[in-house]
C-alpha positions as CSV (number, residue, x, y, z in Angstrom):
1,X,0.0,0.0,0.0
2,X,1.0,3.1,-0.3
3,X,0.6,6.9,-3.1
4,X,1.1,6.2,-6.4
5,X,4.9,6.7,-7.5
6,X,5.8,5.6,-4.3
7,X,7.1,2.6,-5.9
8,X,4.9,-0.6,-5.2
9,X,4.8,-2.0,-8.9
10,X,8.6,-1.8,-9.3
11,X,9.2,-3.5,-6.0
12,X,6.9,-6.2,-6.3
13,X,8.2,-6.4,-9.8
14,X,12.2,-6.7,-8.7
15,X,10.8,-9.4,-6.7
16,X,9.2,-11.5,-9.8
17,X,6.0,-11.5,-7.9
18,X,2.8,-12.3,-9.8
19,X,0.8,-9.2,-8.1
20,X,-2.5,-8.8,-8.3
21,X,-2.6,-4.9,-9.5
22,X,-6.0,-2.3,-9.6
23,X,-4.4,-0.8,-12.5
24,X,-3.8,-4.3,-14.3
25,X,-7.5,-5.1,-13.8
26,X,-8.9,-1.5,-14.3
27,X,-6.9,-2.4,-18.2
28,X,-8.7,-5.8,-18.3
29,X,-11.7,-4.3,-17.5
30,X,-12.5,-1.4,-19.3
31,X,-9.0,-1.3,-21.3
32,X,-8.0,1.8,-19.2
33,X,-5.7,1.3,-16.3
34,X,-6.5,5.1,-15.4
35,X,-10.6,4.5,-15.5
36,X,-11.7,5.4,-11.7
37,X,-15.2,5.1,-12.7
38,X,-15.7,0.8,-11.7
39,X,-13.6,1.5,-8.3
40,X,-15.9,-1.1,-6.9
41,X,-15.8,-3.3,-9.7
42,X,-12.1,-3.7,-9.7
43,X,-12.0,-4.4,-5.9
44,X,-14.6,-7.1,-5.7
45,X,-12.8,-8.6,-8.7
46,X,-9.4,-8.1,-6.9
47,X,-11.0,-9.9,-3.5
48,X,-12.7,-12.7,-6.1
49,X,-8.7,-13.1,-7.6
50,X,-7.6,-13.4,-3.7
51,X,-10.0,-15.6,-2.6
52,X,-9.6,-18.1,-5.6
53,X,-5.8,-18.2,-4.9
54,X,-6.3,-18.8,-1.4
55,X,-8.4,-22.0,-1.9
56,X,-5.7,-23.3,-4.7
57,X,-3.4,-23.1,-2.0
58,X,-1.1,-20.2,-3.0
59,X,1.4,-19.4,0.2
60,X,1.6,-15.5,-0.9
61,X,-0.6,-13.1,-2.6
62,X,0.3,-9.6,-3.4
63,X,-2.3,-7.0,-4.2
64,X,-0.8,-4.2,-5.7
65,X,-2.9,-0.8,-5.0
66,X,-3.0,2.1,-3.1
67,X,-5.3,0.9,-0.1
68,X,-4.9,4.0,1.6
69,X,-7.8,3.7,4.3
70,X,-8.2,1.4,6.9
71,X,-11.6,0.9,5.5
72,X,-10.4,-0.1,2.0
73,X,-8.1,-2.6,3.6
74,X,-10.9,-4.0,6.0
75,X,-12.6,-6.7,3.7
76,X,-8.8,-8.7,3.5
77,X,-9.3,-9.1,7.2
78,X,-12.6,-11.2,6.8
79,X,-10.7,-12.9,3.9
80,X,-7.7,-13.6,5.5
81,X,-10.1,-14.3,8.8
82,X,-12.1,-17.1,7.1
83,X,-8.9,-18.7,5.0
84,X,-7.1,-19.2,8.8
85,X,-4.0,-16.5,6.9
86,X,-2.3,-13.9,8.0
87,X,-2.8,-10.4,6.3
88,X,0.8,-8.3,5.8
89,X,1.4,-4.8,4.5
90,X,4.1,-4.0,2.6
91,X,3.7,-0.1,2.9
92,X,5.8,2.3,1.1
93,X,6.0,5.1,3.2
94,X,7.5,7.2,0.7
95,X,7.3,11.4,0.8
96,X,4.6,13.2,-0.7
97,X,7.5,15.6,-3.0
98,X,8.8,12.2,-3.9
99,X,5.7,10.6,-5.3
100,X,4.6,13.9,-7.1
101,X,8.3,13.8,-9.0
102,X,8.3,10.1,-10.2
103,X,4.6,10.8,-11.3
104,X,5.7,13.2,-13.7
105,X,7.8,10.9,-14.8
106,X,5.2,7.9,-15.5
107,X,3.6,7.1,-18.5
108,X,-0.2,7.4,-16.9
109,X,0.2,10.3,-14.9
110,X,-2.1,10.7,-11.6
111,X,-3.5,14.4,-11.5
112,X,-1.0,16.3,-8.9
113,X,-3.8,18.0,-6.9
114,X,-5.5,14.0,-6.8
115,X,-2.3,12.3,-5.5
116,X,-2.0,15.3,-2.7
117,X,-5.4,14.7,-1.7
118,X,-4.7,11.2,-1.5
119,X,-2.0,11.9,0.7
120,X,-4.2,13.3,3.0
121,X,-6.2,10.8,3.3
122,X,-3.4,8.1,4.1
123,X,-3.1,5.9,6.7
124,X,-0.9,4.2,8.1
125,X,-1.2,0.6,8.7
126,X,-1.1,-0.7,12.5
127,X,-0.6,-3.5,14.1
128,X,-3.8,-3.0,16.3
129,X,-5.5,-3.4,12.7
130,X,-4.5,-6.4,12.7
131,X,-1.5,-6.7,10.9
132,X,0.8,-9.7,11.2
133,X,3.5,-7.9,9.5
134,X,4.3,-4.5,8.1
135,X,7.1,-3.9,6.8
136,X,7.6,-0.4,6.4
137,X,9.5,0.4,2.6
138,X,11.1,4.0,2.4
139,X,12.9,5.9,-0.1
């Protein structure tokens, strides 16, 4: 979890993970990985994608998105509740001036004024979430 440009698709990517990415199924979808428009269509297909790994078995599923809220992270608790898993966050804490410059830099480029709003409405993840894990990725 973590702003966009703060790096999640490149990590998980240096580690040869096969991530399950918003953007990825927002292209699948509506053949736009920019399309905001089916936010909830791209996170029940996401939690469909995790909960059909989970019962083949699969020791470790990455979901790549921003999951900025404790409440857009809430519904991989029940999952991860019901599959007897443990939920970890791999969050990039990475600074807001950071983000903004690396955007500029991407081909799909996140509004500015979006992404600052965004970091405003960040979250850290906790432990007392319910966390097994975070490990905290900085620049």
């Amino acid at each position: 979890m973590g702003l966009p440009g703060a790096g999640k698709s490149t990590y998980l990517a240096g580690l040869g993970a096969n991530a399950i990415s918003s953007d990825e199924i927002r292209r699948l979808l509506a053949d736009d990985p920019g399309d905001q428009t089916i936010h909830p269509r791209v996170f029940a297909t996401i939690r469909y994608l995790v909960r059909e790994r989970l019962a083949l078995g699969r020791p470790i599923t990455y979901v790549d998105a921003t999951h900025l809220t404790r409440w857009e992270r809430r519904p991989y608790f029940r999952l991860a509740a019901r599959s007897d898993c443990k939920l970890e966050a791999l969050f990039f804490d990475v600074p807001i001036e950071v983000c903004l410059e690396r955007n500029q830099k991407r081909e799909r480029v996140v509004p500015p004024e979006a992404l600052r709003q965004m970091a405003l409405r960040l979250e850290p993840p906790t432990r007392a979430e319910g966390f097994a894990r975070i490990v905290r990725i900085r620049v």
